[in-house]
NUNURO-176409 format. One line per 3 residues: their letters; for each residue x, y, z of C-alpha. Coordinates in nm, 2 decimals, decimal comma, padded with zeros to 4 digits. Layout:
# NUNURO-176409
A = X Y Z  ...
This chain:
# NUNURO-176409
XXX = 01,30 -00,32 -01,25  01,55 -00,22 -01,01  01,84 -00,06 -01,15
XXX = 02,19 -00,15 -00,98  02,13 -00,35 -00,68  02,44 -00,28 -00,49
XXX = 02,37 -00,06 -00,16  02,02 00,01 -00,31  01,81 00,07 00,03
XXX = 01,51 -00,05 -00,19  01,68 -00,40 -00,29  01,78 -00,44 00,07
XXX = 01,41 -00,37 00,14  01,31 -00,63 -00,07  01,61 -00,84 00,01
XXX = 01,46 -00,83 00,38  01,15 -00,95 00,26  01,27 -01,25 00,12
XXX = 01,04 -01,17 -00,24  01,29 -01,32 -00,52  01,42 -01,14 -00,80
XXX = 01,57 -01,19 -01,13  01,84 -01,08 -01,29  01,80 -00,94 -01,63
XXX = 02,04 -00,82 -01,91  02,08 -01,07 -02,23  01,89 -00,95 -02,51
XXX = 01,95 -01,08 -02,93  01,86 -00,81 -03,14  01,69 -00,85 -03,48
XXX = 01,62 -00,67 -03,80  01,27 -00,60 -03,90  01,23 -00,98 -04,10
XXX = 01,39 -01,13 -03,81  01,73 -01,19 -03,89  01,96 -01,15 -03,61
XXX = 02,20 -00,85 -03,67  02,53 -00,92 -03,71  02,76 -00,87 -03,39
XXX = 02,99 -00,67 -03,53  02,82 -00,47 -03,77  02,57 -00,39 -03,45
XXX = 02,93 -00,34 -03,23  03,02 -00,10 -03,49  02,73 00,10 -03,52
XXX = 02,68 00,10 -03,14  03,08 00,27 -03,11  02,99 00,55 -03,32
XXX = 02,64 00,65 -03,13  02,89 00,67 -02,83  03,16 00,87 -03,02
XXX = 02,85 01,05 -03,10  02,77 01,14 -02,75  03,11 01,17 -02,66
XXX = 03,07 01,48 -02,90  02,77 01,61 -02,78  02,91 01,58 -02,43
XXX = 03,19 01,76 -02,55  03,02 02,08 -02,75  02,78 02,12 -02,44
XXX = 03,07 02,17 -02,19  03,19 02,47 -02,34  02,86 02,65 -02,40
XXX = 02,60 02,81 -02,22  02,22 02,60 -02,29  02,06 02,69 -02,58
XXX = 01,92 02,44 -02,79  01,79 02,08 -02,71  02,03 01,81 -02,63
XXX = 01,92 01,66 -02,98  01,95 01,96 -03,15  02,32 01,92 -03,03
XXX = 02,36 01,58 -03,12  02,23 01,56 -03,47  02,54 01,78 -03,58
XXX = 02,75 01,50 -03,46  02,58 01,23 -03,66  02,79 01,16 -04,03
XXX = 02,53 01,22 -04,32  02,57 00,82 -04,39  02,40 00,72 -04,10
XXX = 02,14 01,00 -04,09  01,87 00,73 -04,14  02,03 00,42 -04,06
XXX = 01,77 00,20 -03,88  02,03 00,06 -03,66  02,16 00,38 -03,52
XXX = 01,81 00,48 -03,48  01,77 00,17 -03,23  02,03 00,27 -03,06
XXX = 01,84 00,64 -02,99  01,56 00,51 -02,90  01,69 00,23 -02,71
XXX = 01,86 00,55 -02,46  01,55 00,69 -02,52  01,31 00,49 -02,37
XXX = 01,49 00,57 -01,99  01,45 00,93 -02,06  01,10 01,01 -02,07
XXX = 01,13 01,21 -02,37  01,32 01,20 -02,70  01,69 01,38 -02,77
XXX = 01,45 01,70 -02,92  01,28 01,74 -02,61  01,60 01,69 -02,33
XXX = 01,78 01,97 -02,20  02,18 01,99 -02,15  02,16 01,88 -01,79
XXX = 01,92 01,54 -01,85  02,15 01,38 -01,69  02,31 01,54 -01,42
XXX = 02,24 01,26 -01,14  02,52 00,97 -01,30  02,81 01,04 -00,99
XXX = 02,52 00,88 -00,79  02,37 00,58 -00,95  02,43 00,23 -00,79
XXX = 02,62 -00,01 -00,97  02,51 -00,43 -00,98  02,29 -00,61 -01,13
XXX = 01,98 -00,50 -01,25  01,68 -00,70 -01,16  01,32 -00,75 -01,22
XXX = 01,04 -00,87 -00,92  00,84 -01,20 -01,01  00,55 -01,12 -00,78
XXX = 00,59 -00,74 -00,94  00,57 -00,43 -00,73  00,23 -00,54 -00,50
XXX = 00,47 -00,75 -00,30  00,63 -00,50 -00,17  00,38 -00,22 -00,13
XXX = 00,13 -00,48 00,06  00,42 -00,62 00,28  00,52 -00,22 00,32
XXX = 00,15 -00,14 00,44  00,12 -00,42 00,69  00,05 -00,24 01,01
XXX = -00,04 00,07 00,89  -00,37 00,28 00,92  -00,43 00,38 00,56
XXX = -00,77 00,54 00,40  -00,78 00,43 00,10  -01,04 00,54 -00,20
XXX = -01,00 00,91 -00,09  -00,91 01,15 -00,33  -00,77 01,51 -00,23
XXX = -00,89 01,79 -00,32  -00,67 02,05 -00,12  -00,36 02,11 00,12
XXX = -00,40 02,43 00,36  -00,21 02,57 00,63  -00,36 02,74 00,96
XXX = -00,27 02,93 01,24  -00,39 02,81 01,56  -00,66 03,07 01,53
XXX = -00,74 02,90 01,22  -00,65 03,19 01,00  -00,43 03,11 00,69
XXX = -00,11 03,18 00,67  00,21 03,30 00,43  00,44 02,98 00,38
XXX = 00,76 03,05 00,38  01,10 02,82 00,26  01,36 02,72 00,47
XXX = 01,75 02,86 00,40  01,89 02,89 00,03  01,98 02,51 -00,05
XXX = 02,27 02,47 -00,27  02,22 02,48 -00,66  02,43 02,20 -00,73
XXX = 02,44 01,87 -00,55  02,60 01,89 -00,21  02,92 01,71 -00,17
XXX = 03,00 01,51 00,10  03,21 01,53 00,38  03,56 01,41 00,35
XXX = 03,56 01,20 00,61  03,28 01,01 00,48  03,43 01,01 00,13
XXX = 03,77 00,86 00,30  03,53 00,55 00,46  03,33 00,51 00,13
XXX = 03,55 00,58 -00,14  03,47 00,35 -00,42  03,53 00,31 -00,81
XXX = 03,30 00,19 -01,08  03,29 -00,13 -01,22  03,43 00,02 -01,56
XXX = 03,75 00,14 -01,38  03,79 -00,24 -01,24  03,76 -00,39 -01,56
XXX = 03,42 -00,57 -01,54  03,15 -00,51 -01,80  02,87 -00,28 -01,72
XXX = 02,54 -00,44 -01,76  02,17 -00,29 -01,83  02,05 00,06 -01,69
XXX = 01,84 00,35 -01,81  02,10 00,55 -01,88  02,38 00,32 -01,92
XXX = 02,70 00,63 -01,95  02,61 00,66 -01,61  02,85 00,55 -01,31
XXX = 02,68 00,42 -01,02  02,64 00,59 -00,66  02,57 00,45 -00,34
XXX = 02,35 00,58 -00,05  02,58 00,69 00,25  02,57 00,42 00,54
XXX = 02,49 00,69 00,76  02,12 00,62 00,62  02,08 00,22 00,71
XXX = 01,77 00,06 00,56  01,93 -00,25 00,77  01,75 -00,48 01,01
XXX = 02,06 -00,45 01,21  02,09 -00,12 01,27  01,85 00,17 01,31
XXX = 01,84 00,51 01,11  02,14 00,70 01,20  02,33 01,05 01,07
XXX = 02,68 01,15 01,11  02,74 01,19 01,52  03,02 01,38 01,52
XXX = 02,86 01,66 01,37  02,63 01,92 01,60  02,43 02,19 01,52
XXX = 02,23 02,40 01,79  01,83 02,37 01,80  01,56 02,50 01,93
XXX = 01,35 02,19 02,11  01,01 02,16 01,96  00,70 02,42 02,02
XXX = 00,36 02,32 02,18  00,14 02,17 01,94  -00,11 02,44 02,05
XXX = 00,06 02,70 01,91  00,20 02,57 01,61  00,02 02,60 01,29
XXX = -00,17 02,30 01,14  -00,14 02,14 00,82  -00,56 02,04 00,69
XXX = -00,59 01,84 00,42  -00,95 01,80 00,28  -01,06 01,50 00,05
XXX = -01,32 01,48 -00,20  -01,63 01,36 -00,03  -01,54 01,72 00,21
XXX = -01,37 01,51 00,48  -01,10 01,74 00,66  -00,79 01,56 00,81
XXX = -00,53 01,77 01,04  -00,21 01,71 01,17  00,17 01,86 01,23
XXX = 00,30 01,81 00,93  00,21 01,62 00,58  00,46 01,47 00,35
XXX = 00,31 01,55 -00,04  00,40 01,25 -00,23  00,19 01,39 -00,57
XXX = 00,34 01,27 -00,84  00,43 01,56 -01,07  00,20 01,51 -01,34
XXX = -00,08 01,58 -01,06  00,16 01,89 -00,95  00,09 02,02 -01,31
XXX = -00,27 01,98 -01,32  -00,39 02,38 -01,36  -00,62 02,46 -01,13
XXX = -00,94 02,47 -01,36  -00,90 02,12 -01,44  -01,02 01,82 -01,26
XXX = -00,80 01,65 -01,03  -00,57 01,95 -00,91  -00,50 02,00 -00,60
XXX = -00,55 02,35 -00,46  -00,25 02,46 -00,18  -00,35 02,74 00,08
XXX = -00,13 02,94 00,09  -00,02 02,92 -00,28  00,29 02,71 -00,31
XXX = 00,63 02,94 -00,35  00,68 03,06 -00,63  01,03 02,91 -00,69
XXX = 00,84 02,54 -00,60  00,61 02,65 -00,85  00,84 02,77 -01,12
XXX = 01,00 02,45 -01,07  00,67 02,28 -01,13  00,61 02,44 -01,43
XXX = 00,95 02,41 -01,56  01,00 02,04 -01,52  00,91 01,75 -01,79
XXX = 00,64 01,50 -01,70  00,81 01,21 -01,93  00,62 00,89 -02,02
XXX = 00,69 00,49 -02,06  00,44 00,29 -02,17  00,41 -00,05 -02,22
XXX = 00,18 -00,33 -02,39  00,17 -00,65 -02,22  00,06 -00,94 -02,42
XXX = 00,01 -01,31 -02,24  00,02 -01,60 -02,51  -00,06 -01,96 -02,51
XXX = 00,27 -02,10 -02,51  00,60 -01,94 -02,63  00,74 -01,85 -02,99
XXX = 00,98 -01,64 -02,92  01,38 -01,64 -02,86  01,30 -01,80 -02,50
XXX = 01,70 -01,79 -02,34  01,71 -01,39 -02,38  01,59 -01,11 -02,12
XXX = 01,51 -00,87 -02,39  01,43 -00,87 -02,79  01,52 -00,58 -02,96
XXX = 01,36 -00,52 -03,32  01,55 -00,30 -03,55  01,24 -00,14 -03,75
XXX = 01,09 00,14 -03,80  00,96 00,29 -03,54  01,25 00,06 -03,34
XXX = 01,16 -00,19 -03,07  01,20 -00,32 -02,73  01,03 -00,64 -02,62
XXX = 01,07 -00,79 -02,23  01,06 -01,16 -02,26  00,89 -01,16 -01,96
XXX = 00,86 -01,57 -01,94  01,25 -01,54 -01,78  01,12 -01,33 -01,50
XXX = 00,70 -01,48 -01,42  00,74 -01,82 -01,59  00,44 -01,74 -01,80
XXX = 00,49 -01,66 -02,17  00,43 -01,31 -02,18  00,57 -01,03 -02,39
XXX = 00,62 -00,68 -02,29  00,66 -00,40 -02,55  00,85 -00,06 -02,43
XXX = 00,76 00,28 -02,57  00,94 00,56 -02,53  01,06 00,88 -02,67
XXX = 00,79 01,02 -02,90  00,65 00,68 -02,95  00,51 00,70 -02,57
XXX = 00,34 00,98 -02,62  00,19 00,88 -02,98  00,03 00,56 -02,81
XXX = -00,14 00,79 -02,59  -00,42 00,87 -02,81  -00,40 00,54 -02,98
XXX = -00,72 00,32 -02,95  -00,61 -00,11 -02,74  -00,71 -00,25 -03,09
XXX = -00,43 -00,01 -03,29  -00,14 -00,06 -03,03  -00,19 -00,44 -02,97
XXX = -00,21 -00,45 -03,35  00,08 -00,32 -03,41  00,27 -00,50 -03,18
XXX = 00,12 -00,83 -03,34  00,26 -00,69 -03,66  00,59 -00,68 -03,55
XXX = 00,59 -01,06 -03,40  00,41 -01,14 -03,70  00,74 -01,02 -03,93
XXX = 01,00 -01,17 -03,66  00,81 -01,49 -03,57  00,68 -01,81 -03,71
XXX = 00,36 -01,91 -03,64  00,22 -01,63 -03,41  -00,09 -01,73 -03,17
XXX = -00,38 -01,47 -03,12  -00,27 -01,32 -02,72  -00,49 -01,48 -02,43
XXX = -00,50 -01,12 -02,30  -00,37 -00,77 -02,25  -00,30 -00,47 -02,11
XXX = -00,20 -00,14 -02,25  -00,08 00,19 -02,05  -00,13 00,52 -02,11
XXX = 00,04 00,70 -01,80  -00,06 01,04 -01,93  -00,41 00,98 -01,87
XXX = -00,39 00,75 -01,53  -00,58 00,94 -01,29  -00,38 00,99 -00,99
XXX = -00,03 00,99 -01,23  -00,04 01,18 -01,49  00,28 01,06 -01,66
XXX = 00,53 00,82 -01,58  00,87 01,00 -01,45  01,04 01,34 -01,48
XXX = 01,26 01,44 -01,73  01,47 01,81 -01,82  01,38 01,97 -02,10
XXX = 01,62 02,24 -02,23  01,73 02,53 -02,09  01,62 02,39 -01,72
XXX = 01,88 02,37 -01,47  01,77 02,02 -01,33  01,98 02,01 -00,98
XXX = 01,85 02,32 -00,94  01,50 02,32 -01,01  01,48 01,90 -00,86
XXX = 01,65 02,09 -00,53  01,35 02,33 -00,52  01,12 02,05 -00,56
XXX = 01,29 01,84 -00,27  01,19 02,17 00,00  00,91 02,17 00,27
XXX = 00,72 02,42 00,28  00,80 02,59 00,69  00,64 02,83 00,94
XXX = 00,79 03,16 01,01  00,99 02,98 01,29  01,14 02,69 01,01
XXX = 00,91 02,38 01,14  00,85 02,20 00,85  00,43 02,20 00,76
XXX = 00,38 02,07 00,45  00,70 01,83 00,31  00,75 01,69 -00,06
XXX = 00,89 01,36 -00,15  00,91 01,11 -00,48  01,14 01,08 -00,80
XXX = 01,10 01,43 -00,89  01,20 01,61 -00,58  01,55 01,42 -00,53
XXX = 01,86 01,59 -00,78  02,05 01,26 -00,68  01,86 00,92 -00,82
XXX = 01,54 01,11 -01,03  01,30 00,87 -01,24  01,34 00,61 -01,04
XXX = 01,16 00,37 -00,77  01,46 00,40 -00,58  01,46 00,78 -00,58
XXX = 01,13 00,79 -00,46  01,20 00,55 -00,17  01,48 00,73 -00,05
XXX = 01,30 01,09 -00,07  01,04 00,96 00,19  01,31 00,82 00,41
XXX = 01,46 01,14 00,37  01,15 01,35 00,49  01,10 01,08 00,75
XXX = 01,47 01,19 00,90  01,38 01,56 00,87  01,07 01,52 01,05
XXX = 01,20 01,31 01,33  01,49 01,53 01,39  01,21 01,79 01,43
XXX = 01,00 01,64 01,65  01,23 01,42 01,89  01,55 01,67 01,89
XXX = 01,63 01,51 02,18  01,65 01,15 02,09  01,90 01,32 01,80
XXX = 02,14 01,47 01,97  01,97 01,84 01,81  02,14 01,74 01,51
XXX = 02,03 02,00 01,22  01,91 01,80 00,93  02,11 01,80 00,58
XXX = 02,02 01,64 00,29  02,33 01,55 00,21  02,35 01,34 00,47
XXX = 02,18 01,06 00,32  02,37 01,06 -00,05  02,70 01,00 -00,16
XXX = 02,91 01,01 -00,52  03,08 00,68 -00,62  03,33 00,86 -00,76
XXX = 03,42 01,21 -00,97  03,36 01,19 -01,31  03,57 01,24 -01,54
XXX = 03,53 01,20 -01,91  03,83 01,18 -02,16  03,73 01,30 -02,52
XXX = 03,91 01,23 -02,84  04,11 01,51 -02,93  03,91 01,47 -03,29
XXX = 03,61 01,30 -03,35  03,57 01,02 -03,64  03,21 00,96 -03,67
XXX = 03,21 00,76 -04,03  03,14 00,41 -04,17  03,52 00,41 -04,23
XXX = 03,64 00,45 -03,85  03,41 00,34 -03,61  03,56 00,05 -03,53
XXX = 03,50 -00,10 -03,16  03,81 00,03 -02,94  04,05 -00,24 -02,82
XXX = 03,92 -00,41 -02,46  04,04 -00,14 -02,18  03,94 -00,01 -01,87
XXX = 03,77 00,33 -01,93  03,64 00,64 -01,69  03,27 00,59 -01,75
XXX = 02,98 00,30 -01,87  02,88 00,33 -02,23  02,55 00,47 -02,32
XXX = 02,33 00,12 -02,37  02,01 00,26 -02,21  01,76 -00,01 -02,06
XXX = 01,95 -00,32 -02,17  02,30 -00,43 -02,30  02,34 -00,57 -02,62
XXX = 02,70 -00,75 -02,50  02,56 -01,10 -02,34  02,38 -01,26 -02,59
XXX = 02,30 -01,62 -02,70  02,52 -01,79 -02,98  02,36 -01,69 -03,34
XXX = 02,40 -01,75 -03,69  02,56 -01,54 -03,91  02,28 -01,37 -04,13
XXX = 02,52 -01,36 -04,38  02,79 -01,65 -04,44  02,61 -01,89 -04,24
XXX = 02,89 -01,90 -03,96  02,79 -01,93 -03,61  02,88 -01,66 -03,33
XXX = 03,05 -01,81 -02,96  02,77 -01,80 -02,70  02,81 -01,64 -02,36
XXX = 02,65 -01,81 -02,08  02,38 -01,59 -01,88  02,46 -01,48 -01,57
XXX = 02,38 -01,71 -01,24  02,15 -01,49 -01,10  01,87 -01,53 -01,39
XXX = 01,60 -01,73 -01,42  01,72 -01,99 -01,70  01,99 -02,10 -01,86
XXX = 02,05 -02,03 -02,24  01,96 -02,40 -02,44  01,84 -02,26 -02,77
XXX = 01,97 -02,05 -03,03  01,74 -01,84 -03,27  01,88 -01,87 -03,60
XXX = 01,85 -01,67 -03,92  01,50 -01,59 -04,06  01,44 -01,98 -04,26
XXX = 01,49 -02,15 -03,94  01,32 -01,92 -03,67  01,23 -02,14 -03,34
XXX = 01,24 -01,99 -03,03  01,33 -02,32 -02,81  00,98 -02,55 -02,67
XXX = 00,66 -02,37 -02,56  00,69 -02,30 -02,16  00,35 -02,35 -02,13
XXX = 00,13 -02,51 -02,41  -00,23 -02,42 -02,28  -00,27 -02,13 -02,04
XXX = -00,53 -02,23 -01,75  -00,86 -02,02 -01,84  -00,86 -01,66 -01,71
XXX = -01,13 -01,54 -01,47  -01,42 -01,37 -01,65  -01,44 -01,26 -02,03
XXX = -01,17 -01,03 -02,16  -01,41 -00,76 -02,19  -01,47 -00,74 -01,81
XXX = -01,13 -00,76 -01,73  -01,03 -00,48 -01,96  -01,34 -00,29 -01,82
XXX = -01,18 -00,36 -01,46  -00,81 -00,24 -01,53  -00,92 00,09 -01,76
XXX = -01,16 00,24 -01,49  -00,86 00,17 -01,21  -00,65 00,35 -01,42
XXX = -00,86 00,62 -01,58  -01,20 00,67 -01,39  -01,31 00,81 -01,68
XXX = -01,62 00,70 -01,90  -01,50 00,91 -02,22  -01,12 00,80 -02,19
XXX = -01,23 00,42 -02,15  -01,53 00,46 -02,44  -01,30 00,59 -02,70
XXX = -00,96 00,45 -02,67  -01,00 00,08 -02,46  -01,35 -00,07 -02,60
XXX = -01,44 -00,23 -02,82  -01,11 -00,53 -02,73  -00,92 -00,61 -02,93
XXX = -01,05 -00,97 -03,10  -01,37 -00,96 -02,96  -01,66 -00,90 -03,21
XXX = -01,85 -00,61 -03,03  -01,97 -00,31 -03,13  -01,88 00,00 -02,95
XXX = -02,03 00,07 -02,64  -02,22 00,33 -02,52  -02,13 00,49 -02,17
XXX = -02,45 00,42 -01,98  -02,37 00,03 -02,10  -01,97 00,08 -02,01
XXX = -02,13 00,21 -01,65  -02,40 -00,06 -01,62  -02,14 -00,31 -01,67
XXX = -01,89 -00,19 -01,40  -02,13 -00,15 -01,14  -02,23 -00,55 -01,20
XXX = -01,86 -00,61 -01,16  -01,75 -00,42 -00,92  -01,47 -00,52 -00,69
XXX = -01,48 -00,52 -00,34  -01,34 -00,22 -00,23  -01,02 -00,17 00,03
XXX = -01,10 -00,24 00,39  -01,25 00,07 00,55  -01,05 00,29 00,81
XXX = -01,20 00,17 01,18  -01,42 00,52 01,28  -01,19 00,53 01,62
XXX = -00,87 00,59 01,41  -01,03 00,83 01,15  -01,16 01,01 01,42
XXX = -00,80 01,09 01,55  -00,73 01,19 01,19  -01,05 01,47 01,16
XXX = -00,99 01,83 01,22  -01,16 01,96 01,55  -01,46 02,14 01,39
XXX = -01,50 01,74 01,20  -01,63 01,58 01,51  -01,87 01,76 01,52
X = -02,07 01,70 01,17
């Protein structure tokens, strides 16, 4: 998904590509039998989890970190709805944007809300490929070529001590008031309009300064009026060098390397397989930051059917059991009638050491409850992000007592020479305080170490402007949450308040349960008014799902699938080793598949199997442009 399309540089980059999107944001929410809830009673229930964080919000102002953010939060919850299933959706449904449940989130989880975008949020048809290929067009890349370590040398080729450029601020950097006079702008909450789907829907939306134009217009570009003194750029000669070595003992060299290691590889300790050795040592502030951090997860099971049986004219399903549910109707968005199941919070990290035949189970189990006549699933796939190879995890999140615009700050810093020219730079969703755990904060970080190298290396073509992060980043507005002067958590008073414009989005997490498709009452019979989807999705809302005696999901989108290349088994055996390259991981947790009548496999027969199958790898780097690539005492191997 992207979340908030408006001024997103990566929705204008796929804008510009012309690859089609989807807008996605209705969802019907059921009980664990299938009945849809009731509106109000889920409206009522959903006010008090927000006067619930409105409290925790509160208590946390006005007291220095201690315990967790759930610790906090469970004092605010009235004894009554302790174990209410409902209210327990609601947590997990905030949850699931996290990376990590309320126990495990720090005070500051989510510091980055003054600069979230605001618009729709969308989903990609053709998925994330589209992009990455159309991104790589042009470009030299060596693919298939793990890395074993980063090291920095002198031009005598003797290491040397990395240093960190000047203290950056804590907090994140304001902006200057000029900019803020040409850009001032108010969230959709303070103009009235309802706020739709986000991962962490209390959030108000940010934009990314114009001064940073991802337009075809108009070409990258700071703040003109502003100039600092530089010095121009030393000989390459006699600048130190930045050697990365890969697996097979290949050593590359050049000015300057941007690290985009997701954080989950960061934490890898060095006795392990798959870290990544830096010489020198990384700083020790980079590394405290590393080790301080959460590496959160989101996994997902993805199950294609024959035809559909499901409520068809909603984006998402939401199943109030226990544990709770989220379900992408993911016909809306590929056309194909597919189901996506969403864990998060503990339940992500249970599924990790969960076997394909257990998870897909119990996701059957739960159509099986809410559905009528529930077809065996053409295929699958199931995640386990903790264990991908080159991941490690899915996103980052703050645990307690971590100061995340501090520590995300840290993460953000190249690593310099004794004369500041940045050797060894860091970029992705964990080294940006503003837009963390997302695709778009990991786009903008590399556009942001992309402007710090260029003002490095062509000072000249800039003017010798200095770089500053805050440059490229901008708040929507100040924040500014009203409390009630006393809180009324209880069945009694927690009834929606009146229709109003209000300082901040309420806390919905990945979807909203406020656009949804007319349903009948599960109790009196009565039938709620529908509200129309919004223009931009894929289909229009022409069936209702009705209480549990009558549950149809509108006419199969496709009634046979068209047969899948190869046997499920090789396809599964495909997708694990791409994910896990490990024999032990794949053994124990992927085979035997789920409905097939195999035994187990060994791994000689796991390893027999994937060398008859395969694939053809990546095109191979031309030797004339490796070559450039090598380090000097490389050409001559």
């Amino acid at each position: 998904l992207i979340h908030g399309i408006t001024n997103n540089p990566i929705y204008q980059v796929v804008d510009q590509m012309g690859i089609s999107t989807v807008a996605v944001q209705d969802t019907i929410l059921l009980d664990e039998n299938g009945t849809p809830v009731e509106e109000q009673v889920d409206e009522q229930v959903s006010t008090l989890f927000n006067q619930c964080l409105d409290e925790t919000f509160r208590k946390l102002s006005s007291q220095p970190q201690q315990d967790s953010f759930g610790a906090l939060f469970d004092t605010t919850i009235p004894s009554e709805y302790a174990n209410d299933l409902l209210f327990q959706w609601h947590q997990s449904n905030l949850e699931l944007s996290c990376g990590a449940s309320f126990p495990h989130l720090g005070y500051d989880w989510n510091d980055d809300e003054p600069y979230e975008y605001t618009g729709a949020h969308v989903a990609l048809p053709e998925s994330w490929n589209a992009v990455t290929s159309t991104l790589a067009d042009n470009l030299n890349i060596l693919y298939d070529s793990p890395v074993r370590s980063i090291r920095i040398v002198t031009p005598d080729n003797h290491k040397m001590k990395s240093t960190t450029p000047r203290q950056q601020p804590q907090q994140p950097p304001t902006i200057s008031p000029s900019i803020q006079q040409q850009q001032q702008r108010k969230s959709r909450r303070l103009q009235g309009e309802e706020a739709n789907l986000r991962r962490s829907s209390r959030s108000n939306k940010g934009i990314a300064s114009p001064l940073l134009s991802i337009s075809d217009a108009t070409s990258l570009s700071y703040d003109a009026h502003v100039h600092y003194p530089r010095h121009h750029r030393a000989s390459t000669k006699s600048r130190p060098q930045v050697q990365v070595t890969l697996l097979n003992g290949k050593v590359m060299q050049a000015d300057a390397v941007v690290c985009t290691l997701p954080l989950g590889i960061l934490k890898i300790p060095h006795d392990e397989p798959g870290h990544v050795e830096f010489d020198p040592p990384l700083p020790d502030d980079k590394q405290t930051a590393i080790d301080k951090l959460g590496c959160g997860l989101l996994n997902k099971c993805v199950l294609l059917f024959s035809k559909v049986f499901w409520p068809s004219d909603v984006d998402f399903v939401g199943v109030v059991d226990t544990p709770p549910q989220l379900i992408l109707n993911a016909q809306v968005v590929t056309g194909k009638p597919m189901l996506v199941f969403m864990f998060g919070g503990d339940l992500a990290f249970e599924v990790e050491s969960k076997t394909d035949v257990e998870i897909v189970n119990m996701c059957m189990n739960v159509l099986r409850k809410t559905c009528k006549q529930v077809p065996e699933p053409c295929d699958y796939v199931v995640t386990r992000w903790g264990q991908d190879t080159y991941a490690r995890g899915a996103f980052v999140y703050i645990p307690p007592r971590v100061e995340a615009s501090k520590q995300l700050q840290v993460m953000s810093e190249p690593i310099t020479s004794e004369n500041g020219e940045p050797l060894v730079l860091f970029a992705g969703e964990h080294t940006t305080p503003y837009h963390p755990s997302t695709i778009h904060g990991a786009f903008s970080s590399g556009i942001r170490e992309a402007v710090r190298l260029d003002l490095h290396f062509f000072p000249d073509w800039n003017d010798n402007l200095e770089f500053e992060a805050d440059h490229l980043y901008k708040k929507t507005f100040t924040v500014k949450r009203k409390f009630q002067s006393k809180f009324e958590g209880s069945k009694q008073n927690c009834e929606p308040p009146p229709a109003q414009p209000v300082t901040r989005r309420r806390r919905d997490g990945v979807m909203t349960l406020r656009k949804r498709a007319a349903v009948r009452n599960a109790v009196n019979g009565t039938t709620s008014p529908s509200t129309a989807r919004s223009p931009a999705s894929a289909l229009e809302v022409n069936k209702a799902p009705t209480r549990r005696s009558n549950r149809i999901a509108g006419e199969p989108v496709v009634e046979t699938m068209p047969a899948l290349p190869g046997k499920q088994e090789d396809r599964t055996l495909l997708r694990s080793y791409d994910s896990y390259r490990d024999w032990k991981i794949i053994g124990e947790h992927v085979f035997p598949v789920y409905g097939q009548d195999s035994k187990q496999k060994s791994e000689a027969q796991l390893r027999a199997r994937y060398q008859q199958l395969k694939p053809k790898l990546h095109p191979r780097l031309d030797s004339a442009t490796l070559a450039k690539w090598l380090a000097p005492n490389e050409h001559d191997e």
